[in-house]
C-alpha positions in Angstrom: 8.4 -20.5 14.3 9.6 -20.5 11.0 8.6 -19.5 7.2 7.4 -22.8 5.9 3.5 -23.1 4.8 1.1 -24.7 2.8 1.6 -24.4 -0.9 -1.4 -22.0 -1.5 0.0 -19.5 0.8 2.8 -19.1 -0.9 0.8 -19.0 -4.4 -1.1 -15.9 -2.8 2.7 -14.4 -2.2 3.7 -15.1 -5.6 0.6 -13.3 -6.7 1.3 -10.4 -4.2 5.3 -10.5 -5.4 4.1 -10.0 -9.3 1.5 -7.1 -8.7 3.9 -5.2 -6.4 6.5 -5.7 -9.4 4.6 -4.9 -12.5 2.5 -2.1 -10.2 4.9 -0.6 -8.6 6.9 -0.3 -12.3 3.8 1.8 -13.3 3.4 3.6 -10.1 7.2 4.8 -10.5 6.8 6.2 -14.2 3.8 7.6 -14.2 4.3 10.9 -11.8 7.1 11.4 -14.8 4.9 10.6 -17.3 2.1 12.6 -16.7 4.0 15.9 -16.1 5.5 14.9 -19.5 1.6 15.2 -20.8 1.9 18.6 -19.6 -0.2 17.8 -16.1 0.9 19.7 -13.3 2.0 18.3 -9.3 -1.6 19.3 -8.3 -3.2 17.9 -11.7 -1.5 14.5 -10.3 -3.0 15.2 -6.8 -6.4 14.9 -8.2 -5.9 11.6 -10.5 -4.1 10.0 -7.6 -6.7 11.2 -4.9 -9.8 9.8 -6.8 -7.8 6.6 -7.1 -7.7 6.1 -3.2 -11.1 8.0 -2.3 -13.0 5.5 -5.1 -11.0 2.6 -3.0 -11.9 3.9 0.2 -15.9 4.4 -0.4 -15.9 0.9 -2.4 -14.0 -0.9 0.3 -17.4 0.0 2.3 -19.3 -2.7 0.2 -16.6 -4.9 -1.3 -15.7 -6.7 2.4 -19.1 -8.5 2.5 -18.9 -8.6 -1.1 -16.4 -10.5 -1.4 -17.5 -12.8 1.1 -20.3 -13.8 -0.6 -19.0 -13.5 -4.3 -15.9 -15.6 -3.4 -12.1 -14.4 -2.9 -10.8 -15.8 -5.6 -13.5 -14.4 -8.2 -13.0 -11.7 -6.4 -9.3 -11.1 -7.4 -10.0 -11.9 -11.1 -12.7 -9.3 -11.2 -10.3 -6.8 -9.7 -7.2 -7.8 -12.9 -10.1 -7.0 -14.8 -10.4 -4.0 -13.3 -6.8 -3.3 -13.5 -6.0 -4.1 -17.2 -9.1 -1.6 -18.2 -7.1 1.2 -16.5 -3.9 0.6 -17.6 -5.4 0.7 -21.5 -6.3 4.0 -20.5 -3.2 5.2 -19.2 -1.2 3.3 -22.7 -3.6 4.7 -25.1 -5.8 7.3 -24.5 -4.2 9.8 -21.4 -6.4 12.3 -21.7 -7.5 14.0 -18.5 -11.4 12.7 -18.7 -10.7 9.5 -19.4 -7.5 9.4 -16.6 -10.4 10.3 -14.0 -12.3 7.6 -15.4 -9.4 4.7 -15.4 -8.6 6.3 -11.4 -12.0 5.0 -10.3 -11.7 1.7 -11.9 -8.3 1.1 -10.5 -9.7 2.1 -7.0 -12.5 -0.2 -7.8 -10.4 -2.7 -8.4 -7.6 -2.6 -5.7 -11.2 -2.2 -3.1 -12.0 -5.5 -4.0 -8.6 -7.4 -4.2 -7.5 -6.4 -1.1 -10.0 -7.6 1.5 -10.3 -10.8 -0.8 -6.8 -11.3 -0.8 -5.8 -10.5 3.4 -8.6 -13.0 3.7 -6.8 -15.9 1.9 -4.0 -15.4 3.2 -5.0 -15.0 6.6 -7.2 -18.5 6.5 -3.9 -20.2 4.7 -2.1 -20.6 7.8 -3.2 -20.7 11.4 -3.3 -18.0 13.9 -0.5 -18.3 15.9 1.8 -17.8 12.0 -0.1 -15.0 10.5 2.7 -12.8 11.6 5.3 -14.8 9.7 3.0 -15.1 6.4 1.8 -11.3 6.6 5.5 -10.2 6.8 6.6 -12.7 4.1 4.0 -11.4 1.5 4.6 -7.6 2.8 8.4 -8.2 2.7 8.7 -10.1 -0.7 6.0 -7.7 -2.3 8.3 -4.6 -1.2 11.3 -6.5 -2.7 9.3 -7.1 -5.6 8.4 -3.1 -5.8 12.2 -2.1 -5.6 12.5 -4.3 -8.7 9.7 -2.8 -10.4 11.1 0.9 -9.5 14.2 -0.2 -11.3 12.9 -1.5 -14.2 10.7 1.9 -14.5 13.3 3.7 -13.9 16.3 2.2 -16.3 13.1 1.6 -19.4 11.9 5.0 -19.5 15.3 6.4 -19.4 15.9 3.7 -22.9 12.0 3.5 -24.1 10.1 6.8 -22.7 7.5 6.4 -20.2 4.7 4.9 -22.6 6.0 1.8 -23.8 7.5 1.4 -20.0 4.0 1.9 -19.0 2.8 -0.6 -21.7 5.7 -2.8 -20.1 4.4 -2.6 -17.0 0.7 -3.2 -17.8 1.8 -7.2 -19.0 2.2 -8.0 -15.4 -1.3 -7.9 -14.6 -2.5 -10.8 -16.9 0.4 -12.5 -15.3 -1.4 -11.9 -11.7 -4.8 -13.8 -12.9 -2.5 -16.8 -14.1 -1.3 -17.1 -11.0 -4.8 -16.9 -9.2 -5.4 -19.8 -11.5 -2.9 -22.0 -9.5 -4.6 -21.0 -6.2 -6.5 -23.8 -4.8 -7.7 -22.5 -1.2 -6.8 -24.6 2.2 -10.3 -23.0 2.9 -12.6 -21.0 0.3 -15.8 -20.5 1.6 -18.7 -18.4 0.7 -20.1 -16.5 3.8 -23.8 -17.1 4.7 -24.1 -14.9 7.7 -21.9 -11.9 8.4 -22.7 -10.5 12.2 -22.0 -6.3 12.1 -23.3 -5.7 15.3 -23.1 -2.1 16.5 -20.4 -3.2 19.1 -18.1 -4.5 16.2 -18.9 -1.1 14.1 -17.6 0.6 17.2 -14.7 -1.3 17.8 -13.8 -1.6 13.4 -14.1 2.4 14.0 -12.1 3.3 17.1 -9.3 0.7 15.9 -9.2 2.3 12.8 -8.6 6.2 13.9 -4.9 6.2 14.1 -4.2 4.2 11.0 -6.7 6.9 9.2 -4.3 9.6 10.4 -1.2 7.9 9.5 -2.8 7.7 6.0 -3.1 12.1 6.0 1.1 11.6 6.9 1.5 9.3 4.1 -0.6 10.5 1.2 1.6 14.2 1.7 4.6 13.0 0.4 4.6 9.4 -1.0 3.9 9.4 -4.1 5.7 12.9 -5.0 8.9 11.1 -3.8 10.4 10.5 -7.3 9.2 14.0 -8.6 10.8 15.6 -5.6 13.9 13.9 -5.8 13.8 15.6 -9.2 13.0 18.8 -8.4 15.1 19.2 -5.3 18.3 17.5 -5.6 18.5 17.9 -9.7 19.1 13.8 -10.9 17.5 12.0 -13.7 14.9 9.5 -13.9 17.3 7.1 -13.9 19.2 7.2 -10.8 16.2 8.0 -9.0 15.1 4.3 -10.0 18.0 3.3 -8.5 17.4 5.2 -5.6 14.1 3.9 -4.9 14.9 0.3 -5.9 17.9 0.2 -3.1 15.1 1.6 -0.9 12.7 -0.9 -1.5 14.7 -4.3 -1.5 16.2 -3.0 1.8 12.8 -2.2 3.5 11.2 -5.4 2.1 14.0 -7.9 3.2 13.9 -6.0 6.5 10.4 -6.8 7.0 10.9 -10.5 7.3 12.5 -9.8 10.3 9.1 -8.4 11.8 7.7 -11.1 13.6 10.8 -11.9 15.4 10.7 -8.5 16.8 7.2 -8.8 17.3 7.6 -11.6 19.3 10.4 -10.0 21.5 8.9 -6.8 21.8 5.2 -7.2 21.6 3.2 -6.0 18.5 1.7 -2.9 20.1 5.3 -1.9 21.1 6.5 -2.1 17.7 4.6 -0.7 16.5 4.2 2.3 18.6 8.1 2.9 18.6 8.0 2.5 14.8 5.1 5.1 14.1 7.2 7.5 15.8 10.7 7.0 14.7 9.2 7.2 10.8 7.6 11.0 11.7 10.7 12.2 12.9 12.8 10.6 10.3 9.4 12.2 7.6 10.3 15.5 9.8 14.4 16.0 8.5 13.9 14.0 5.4 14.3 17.9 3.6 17.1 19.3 5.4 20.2 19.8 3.0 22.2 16.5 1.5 21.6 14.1 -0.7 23.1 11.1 1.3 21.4 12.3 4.3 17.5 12.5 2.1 18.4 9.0 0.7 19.2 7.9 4.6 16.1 9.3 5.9 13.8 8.5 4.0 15.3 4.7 3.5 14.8 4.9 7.8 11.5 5.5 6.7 10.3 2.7 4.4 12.1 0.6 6.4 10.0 1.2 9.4 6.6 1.8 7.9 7.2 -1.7 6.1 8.2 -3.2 9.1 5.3 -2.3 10.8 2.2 -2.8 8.1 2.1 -6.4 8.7 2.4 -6.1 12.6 -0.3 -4.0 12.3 -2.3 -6.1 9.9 -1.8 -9.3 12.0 -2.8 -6.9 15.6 -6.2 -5.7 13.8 -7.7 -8.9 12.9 -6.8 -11.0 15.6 -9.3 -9.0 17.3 -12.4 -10.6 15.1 -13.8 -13.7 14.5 -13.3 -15.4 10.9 -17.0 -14.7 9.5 -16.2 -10.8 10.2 -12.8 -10.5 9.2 -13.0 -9.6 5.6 -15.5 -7.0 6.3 -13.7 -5.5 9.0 -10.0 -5.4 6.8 -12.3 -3.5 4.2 -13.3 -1.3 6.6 -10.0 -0.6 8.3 -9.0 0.0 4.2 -11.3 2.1 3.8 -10.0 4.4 6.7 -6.5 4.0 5.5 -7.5 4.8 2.0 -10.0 7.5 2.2 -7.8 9.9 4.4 -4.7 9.0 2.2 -6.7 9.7 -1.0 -8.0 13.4 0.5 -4.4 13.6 1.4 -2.8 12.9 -1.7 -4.8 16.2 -3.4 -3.2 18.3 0.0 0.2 17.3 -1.1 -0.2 17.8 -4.5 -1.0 21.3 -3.5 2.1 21.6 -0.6 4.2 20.8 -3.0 3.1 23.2 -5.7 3.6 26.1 -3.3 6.8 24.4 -0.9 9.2 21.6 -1.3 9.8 21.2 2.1 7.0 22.0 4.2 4.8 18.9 2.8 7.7 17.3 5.1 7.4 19.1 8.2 3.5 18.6 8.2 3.5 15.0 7.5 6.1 14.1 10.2 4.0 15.9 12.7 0.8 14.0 11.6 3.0 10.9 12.3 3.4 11.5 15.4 -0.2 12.5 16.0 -1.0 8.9 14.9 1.4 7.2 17.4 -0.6 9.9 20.2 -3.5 8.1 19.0 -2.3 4.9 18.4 -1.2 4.5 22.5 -5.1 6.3 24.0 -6.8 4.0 22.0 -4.5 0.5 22.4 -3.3 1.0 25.4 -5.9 -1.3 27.2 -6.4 -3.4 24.0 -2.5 -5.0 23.4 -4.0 -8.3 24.0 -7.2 -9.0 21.8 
């Protein structure tokens, strides 16, 4: 096996490479920008939790949606939805209107992402999804270390407005790319079968990725703020930090596949879940070096694993179900990630560490789960 496809496929990581880049730039800054509005780490919880619940209870409609409405229209719709929220965030950051431009960014990543998985999956054939899945994941992640560097060494020059306004161009530059996109295989979806079986299944699958949402949304995106906070360093080298976290994790993840075809995908992923909880677990004991360590051990595995996981799920539907059921299986991500978000936003009002401690344990609930629930299903 190797990393050579069609010409689409590798459009649809281009497209993937630029969002992670420009979004991932904004997602950096604005944590520091916000609190520089005067909002608070549990003000953030809320705009950042009605981001991920509005995804979550969209992705519910948007997977036979999309289906019908076409993936690539799809995606468009979605920049559209996109550059309306970061006009908000540029020109008018006040807290009704921040509320506002969260649910239209949740609206909009709800409808890129089942459209997008779906491309992508039907752009290669079965047997490759694992290389193409940890190609765009790797080279996405690569992309966000970029775009936490650029954030990071801007605001420092510009202030986090203009690096936010910055950041905003890159999602024009996503629909041009979309342009290019000519399909191996668009079609529009006539008859989508959601038996109760495949309900069943969409939701038992789903349960441990819902819980390893509640152990990411703790601490995630209060990493750049805690660094802050805790160890005392500037905007700046926190940037760097994050960047050398994200090019590492990203260029790791190419090497998924080759692991998962050594190892098996339900053992990687298994061994990964709980490796990143216990690595989430020490990430506040004292030490620079050793916070920068851990939590590098853990981006590196969770990265590594998303794809694996990703390529596991849908090989167990057929083609006509698949976008619904990656909606679905967003929406269980999402919707416990989003509550999750407003928990750590109040953890880490009251504690600096303990939002640690509780998310590694929820990490390793999710492996608990992940092994009672696949255990008799590692071969679709």
């Amino acid at each position: 096996m190797s990393y050579r496809f069609h010409k689409d496929a590798y459009l649809l990581v281009i497209y993937y490479f630029i969002a992670w880049l420009g979004g991932t730039m904004a997602w950096f800054v604005q944590p520091f920008y916000f609190q520089s509005l005067g909002y608070s780490y549990e003000d953030l919880g809320v705009i950042f939790s009605v981001i991920f619940v509005t995804q979550a209870f969209a992705l519910i409609f948007t997977g036979p949606f999309t289906a019908k409405f076409g993936y690539r229209r799809s995606i468009f719709l979605a920049v559209l939805f996109f550059m309306i929220t970061r006009a908000i965030h540029v020109l008018f950051p006040i807290y009704p209107l921040l509320i506002f431009a969260s649910v239209s960014f949740g609206i909009g990543m709800a409808l890129e992402y089942p459209a997008l998985m779906s491309l992508l999956s039907e752009s290669v054939e079965e047997e490759r999804r694992n290389y193409i899945f940890s190609l765009n994941w790797g080279l996405a992640t690569v992309g966000g270390g970029l775009g936490t560097l650029f954030g990071g060494y801007l605001s420092s020059l510009l202030g986090y407005r203009i690096t936010l306004a910055i950041a905003s161009l890159f999602v024009p530059l996503q629909g041009m790319i979309m342009v290019l996109v000519t399909p191996v295989r668009e079609r529009v979806e006539e008859d989508i079968h959601l038996e109760c079986l495949i309900l069943v299944k969409i939701a038992k699958l789903s349960i441990p990725i819902a819980v390893i949402g509640v152990a990411g949304g703790i601490t995630m995106n209060y990493m750049g703020p805690w660094f802050r906070d805790y160890f005392g360093i500037n905007v700046e080298k926190i940037g760097w930090i994050f960047t050398f976290f994200m090019i590492f994790t990203g260029l790791g993840t190419l090497l998924s596949p080759y692991l998962a075809e050594k190892f098996s995908n339900y053992w990687i992923i298994l061994t990964f879940t709980l490796l990143s909880g216990f690595s989430t677990f020490l990430l506040p004991l004292d030490g620079l070096f050793l916070a920068i360590a851990l939590h590098t051990l853990r981006m590196l595995l969770i990265n590594m694993e998303t794809p694996i996981w990703d390529s596991l799920y849908v090989s167990y539907f057929a083609e006509n179900n698949r976008s619904t059921a990656l909606a679905l299986k967003s929406f269980a991500w999402t919707v416990s990630y989003g509550v999750s978000q407003y928990i750590g936003g109040w953890l880490f009002n009251k504690s600096l560490t303990w939002p640690f401690y509780v998310s590694g344990v929820i990490y390793m609930l999710s492996a608990l789960l992940f092994v009672e629930i696949y255990k008799k299903r590692n071969q679709p």
